[in-house]
C-alpha positions as protocol buffer text, in pm:
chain_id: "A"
residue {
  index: 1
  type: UNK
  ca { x: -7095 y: 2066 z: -4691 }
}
residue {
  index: 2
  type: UNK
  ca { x: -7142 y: 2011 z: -5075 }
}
residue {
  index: 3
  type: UNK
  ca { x: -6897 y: 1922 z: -5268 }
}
residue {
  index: 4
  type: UNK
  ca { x: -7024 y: 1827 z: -5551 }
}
residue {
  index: 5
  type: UNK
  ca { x: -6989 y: 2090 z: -5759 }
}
residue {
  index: 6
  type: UNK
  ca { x: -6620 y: 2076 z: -5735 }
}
residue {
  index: 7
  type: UNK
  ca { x: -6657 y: 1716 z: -5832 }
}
residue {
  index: 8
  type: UNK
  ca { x: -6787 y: 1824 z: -6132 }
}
residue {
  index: 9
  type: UNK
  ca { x: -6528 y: 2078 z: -6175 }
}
residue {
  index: 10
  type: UNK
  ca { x: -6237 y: 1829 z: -6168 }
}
residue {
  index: 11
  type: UNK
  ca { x: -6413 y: 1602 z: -6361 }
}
residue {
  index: 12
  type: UNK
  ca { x: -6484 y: 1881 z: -6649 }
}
residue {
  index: 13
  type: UNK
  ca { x: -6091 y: 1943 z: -6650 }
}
residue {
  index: 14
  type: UNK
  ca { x: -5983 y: 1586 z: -6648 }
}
residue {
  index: 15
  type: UNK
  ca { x: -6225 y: 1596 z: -6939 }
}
residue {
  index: 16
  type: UNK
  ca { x: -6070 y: 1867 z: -7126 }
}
residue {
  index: 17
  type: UNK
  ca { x: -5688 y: 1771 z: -7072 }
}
residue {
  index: 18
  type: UNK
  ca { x: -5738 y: 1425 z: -7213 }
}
residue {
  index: 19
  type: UNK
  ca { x: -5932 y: 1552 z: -7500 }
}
residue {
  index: 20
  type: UNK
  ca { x: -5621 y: 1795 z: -7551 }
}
residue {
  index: 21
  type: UNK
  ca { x: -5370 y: 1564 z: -7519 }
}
residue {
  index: 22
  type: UNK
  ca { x: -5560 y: 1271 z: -7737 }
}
residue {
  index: 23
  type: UNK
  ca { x: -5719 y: 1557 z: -7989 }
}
residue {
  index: 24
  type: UNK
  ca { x: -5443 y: 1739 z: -8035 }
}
residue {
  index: 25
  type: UNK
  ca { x: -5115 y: 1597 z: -8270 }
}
residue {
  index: 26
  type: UNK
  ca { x: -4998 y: 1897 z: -8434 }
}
residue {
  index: 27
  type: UNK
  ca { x: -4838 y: 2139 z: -8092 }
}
residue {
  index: 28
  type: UNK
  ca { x: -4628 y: 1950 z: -7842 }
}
residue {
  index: 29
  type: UNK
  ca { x: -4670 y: 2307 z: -7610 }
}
residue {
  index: 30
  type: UNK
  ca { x: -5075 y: 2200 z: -7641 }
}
residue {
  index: 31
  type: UNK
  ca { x: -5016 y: 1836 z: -7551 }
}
residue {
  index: 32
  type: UNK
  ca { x: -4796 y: 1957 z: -7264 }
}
residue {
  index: 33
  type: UNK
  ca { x: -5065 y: 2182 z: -7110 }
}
residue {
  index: 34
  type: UNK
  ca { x: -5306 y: 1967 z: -7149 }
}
residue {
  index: 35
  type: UNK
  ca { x: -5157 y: 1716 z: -7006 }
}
residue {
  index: 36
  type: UNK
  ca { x: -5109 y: 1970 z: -6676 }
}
residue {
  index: 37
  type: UNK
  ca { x: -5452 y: 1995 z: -6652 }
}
residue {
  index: 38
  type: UNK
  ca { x: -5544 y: 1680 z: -6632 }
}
residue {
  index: 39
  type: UNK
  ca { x: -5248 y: 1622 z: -6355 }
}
residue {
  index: 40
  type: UNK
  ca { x: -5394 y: 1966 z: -6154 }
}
residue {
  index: 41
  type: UNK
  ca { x: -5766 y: 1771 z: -6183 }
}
residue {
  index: 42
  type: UNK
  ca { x: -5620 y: 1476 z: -6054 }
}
residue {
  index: 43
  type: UNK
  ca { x: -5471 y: 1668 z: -5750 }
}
residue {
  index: 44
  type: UNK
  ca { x: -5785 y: 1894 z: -5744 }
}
residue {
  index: 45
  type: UNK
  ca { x: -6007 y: 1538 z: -5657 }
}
residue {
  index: 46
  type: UNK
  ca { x: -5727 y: 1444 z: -5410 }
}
residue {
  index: 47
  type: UNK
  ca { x: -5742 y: 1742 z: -5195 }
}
residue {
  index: 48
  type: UNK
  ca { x: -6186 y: 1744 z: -5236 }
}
residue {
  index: 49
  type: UNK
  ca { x: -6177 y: 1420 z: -5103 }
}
residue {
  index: 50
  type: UNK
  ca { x: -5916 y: 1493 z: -4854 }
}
residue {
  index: 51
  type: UNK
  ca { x: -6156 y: 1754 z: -4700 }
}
residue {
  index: 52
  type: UNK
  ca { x: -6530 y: 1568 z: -4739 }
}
residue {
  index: 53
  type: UNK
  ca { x: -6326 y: 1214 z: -4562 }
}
residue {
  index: 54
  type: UNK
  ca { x: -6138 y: 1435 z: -4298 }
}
residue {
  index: 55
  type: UNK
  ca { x: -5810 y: 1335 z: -4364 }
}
residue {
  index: 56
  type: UNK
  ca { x: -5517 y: 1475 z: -4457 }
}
residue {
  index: 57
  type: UNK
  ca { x: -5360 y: 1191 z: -4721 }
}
residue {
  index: 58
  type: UNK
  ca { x: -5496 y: 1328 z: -4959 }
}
residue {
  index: 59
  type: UNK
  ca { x: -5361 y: 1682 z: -4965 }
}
residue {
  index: 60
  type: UNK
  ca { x: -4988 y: 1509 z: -4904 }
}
residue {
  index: 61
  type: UNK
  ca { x: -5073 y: 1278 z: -5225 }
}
residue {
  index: 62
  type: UNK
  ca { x: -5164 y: 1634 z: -5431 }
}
residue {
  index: 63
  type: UNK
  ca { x: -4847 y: 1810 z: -5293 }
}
residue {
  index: 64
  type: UNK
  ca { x: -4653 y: 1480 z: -5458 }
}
residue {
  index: 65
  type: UNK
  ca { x: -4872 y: 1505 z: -5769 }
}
residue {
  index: 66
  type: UNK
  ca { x: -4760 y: 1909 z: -5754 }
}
residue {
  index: 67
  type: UNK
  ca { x: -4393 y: 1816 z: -5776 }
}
residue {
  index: 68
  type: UNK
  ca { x: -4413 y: 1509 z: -5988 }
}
residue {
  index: 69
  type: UNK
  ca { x: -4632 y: 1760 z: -6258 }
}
residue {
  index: 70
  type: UNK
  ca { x: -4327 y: 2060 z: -6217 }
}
residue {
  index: 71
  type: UNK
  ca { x: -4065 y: 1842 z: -6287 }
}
residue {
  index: 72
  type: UNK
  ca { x: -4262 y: 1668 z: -6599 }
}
residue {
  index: 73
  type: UNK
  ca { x: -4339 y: 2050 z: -6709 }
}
residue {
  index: 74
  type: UNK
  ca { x: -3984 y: 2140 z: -6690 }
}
residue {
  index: 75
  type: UNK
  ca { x: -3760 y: 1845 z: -6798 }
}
residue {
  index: 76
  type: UNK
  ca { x: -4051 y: 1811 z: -7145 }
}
residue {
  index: 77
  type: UNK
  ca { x: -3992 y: 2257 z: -7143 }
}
residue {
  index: 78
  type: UNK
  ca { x: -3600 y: 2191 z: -7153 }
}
residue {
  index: 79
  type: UNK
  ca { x: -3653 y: 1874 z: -7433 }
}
residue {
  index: 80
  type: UNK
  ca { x: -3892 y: 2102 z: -7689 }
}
residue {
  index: 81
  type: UNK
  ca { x: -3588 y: 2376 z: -7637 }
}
residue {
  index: 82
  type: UNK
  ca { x: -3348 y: 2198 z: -7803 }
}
residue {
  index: 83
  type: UNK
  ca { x: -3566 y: 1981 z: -8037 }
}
residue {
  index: 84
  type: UNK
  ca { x: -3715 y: 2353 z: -8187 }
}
residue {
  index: 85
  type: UNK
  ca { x: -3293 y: 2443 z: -8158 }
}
residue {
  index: 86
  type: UNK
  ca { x: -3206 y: 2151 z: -8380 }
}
residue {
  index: 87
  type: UNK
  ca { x: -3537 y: 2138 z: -8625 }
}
residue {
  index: 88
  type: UNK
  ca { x: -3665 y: 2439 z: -8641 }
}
residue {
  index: 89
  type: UNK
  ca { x: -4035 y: 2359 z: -8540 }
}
residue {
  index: 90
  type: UNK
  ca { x: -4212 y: 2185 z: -8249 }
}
residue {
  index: 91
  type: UNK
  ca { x: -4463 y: 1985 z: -8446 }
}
residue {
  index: 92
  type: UNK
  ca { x: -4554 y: 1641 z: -8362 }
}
residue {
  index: 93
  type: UNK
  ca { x: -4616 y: 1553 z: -8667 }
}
residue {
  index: 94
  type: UNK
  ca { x: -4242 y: 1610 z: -8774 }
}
residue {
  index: 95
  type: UNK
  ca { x: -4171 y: 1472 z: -8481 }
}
residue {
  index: 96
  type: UNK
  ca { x: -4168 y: 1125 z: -8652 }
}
residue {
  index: 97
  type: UNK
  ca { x: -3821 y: 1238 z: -8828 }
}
residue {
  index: 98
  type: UNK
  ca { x: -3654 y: 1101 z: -8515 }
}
residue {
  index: 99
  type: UNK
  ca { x: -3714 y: 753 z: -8577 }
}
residue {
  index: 100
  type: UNK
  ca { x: -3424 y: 571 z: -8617 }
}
């Protein structure tokens, strides 16, 4: 079977989540999803390889990566609540402001 395509495709999204997380410095929501995709790409190249090598490591290390990238999404959610609760805004920029 050919996978290469879906190498590709994963590659292309790791792509595009590090360019959002290193272009982007004004929206923390941006940086956040971006940095999602590049975890789901990461997953997404564990379970292709999982299925061209006929083994089934791979799909238990994407299940971890799974959790690991829903707790990240929430516990970062919960932190922008109550930073935008306290300041008003959720830019990264003014983010600086909490520099002691």
């Amino acid at each position: 079977m050919d996978f290469i395509y879906l190498f590709f495709v994963a590659a292309l999204l790791f792509i595009i989540g590090v360019g959002g997380v290193i272009l982007n410095r004004t929206n923390i929501v941006v940086v956040l999803m971006s940095l999602e995709l590049a975890l789901l790409s990461v997953s997404l190249n564990f379970i292709i390889f999982s299925v061209c090598l006929g083994d089934l490591m791979g799909q238990i290390f994407a299940i971890f990566i799974l959790i690991i990238a829903a707790c990240e999404s929430s516990i970062g959610l919960a932190i922008i609540l109550v930073y935008f609760r306290v300041r008003g805004s959720i830019r990264i920029d003014q983010a600086s402001l909490l520099k002691s």
